[in-house]
C-alpha atoms as one frame of an Amber mdcrd trajectory, in Angstrom:
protein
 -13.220  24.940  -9.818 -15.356  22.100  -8.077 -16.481  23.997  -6.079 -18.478
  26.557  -8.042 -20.090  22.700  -9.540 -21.311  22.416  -5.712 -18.412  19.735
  -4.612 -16.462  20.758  -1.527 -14.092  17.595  -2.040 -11.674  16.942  -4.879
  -8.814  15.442  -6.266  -6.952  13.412  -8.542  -5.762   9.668  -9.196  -1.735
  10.263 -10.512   0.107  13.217 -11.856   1.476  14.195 -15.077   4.946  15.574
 -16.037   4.823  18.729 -17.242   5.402  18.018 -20.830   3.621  14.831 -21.078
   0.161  14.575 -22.405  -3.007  12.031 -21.372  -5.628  11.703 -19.527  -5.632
  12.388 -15.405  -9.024  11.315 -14.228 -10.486  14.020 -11.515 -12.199  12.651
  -8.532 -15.571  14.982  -7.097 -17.424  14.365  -3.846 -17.827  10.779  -2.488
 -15.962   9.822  -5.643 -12.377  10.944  -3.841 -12.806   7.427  -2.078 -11.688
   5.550  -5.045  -8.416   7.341  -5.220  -6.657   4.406  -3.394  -7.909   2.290
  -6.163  -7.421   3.826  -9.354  -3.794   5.279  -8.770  -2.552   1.599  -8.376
  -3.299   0.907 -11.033  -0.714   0.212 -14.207  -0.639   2.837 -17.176   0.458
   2.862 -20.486   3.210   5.420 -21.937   3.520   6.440 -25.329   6.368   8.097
 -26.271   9.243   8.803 -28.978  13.027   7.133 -27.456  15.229   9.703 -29.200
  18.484   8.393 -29.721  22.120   9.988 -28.964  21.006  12.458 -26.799  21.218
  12.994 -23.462  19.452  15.446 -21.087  20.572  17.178 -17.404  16.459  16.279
 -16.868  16.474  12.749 -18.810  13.767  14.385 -20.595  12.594  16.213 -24.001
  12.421  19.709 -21.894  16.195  19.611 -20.627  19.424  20.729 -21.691  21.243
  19.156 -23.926  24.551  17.800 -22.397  25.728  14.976 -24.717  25.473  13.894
 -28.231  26.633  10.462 -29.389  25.696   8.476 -33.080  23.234   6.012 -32.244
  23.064   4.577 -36.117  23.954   1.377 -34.916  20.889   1.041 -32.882  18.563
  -0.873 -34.530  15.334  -2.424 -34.333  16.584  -5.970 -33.161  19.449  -4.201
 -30.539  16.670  -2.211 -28.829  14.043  -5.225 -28.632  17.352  -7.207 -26.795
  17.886  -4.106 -24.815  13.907  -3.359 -23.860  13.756  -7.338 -22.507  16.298
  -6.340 -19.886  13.583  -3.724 -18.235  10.989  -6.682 -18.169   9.677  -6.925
 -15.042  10.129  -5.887 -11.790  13.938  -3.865 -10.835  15.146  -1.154  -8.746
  14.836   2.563 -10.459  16.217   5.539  -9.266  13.794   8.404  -8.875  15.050
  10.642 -11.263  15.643  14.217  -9.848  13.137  15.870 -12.288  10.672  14.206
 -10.342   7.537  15.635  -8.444   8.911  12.968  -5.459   9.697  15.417  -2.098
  13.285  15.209  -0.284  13.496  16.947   2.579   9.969  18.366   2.563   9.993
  20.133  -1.164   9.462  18.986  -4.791  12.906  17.519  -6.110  12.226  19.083
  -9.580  12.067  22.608  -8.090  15.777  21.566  -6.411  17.156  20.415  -9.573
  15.801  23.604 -11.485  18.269  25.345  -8.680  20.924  23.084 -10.111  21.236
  21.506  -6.595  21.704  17.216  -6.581  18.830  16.036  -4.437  19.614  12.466
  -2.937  16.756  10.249  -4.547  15.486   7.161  -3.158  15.514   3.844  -5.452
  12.175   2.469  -6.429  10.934  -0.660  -7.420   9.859  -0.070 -10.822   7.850
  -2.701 -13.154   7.619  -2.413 -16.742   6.870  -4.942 -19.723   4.415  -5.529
 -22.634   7.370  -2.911 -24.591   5.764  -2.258 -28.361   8.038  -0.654 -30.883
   5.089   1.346 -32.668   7.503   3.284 -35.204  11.493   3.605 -36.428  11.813
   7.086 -36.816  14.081   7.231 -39.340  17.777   8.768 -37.877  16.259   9.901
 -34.850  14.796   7.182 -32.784  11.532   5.075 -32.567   7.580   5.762 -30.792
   7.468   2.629 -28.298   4.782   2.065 -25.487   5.512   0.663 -22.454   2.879
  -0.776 -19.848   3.939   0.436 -15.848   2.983  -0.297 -12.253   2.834   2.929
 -10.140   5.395   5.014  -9.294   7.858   3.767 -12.533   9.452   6.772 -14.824
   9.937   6.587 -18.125  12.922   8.907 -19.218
């Protein structure tokens, strides 16, 4: 597409999952130098935490494999619980991932149903907002990140 607009260079600064929305800026010509400096640095997440479900992707697109009550949770328990993912602390990758093992895309392996081996991160996370309880489901929260953290 860039090039039809005359641009023989192109790229972008960061990828998005698949089901998330937002912006992902798109670098043209001589402006593919900043690339280094834009996808350092931190983003913000907005999303919806649904409660007692769990995922075989961690995510909103995956099978459901577990379903627990989660009306105990409440707004005080998950402020206590968000302080604990202040900071900087080691993350697994999560399979579902666009991260390569072995030389292809671990999401494409997990979609197989194989069990990549991920690498563990150092993730950093904090400035945690609880936008919205959503009543017996969960609550919208946003969450600023450094590079390369996942928010599942």
């Amino acid at each position: 597409m860039a090039r039809c607009w005359g641009f023989r260079k192109y790229g972008h600064a960061g990828t998005l999952d698949p089901a998330a929305t937002g912006l992902l800026v798109v670098l043209l010509g001589r402006a593919t130098r900043l690339s280094p400096y834009l996808t350092g640095l931190p983003k913000t997440y907005s999303f919806v935490l649904r409660l007692g479900v769990e995922t075989d992707s961690g995510d909103s697109d995956g099978t459901v494999t577990a379903t627990s009550g989660a009306s105990h949770v409440d707004r005080e328990s998950l402020e206590t619980a968000l302080r604990g993912f202040e900071g900087t602390f080691p993350q697994q990758v999560p399979a579902f991932s666009a991260v390569r093992v072995g030389g292809r895309r671990a999401y494409k392996l997990a979609r197989r149903g194989q069990s990549p081996e991920m690498p563990v991160r150092q993730a950093t996370a904090g400035s945690w907002t609880i936008e919205e309880e959503i009543p017996g489901t969960g609550f919208r929260l946003s969450v600023r990140v450094g590079t390369g953290t996942y928010v599942r």
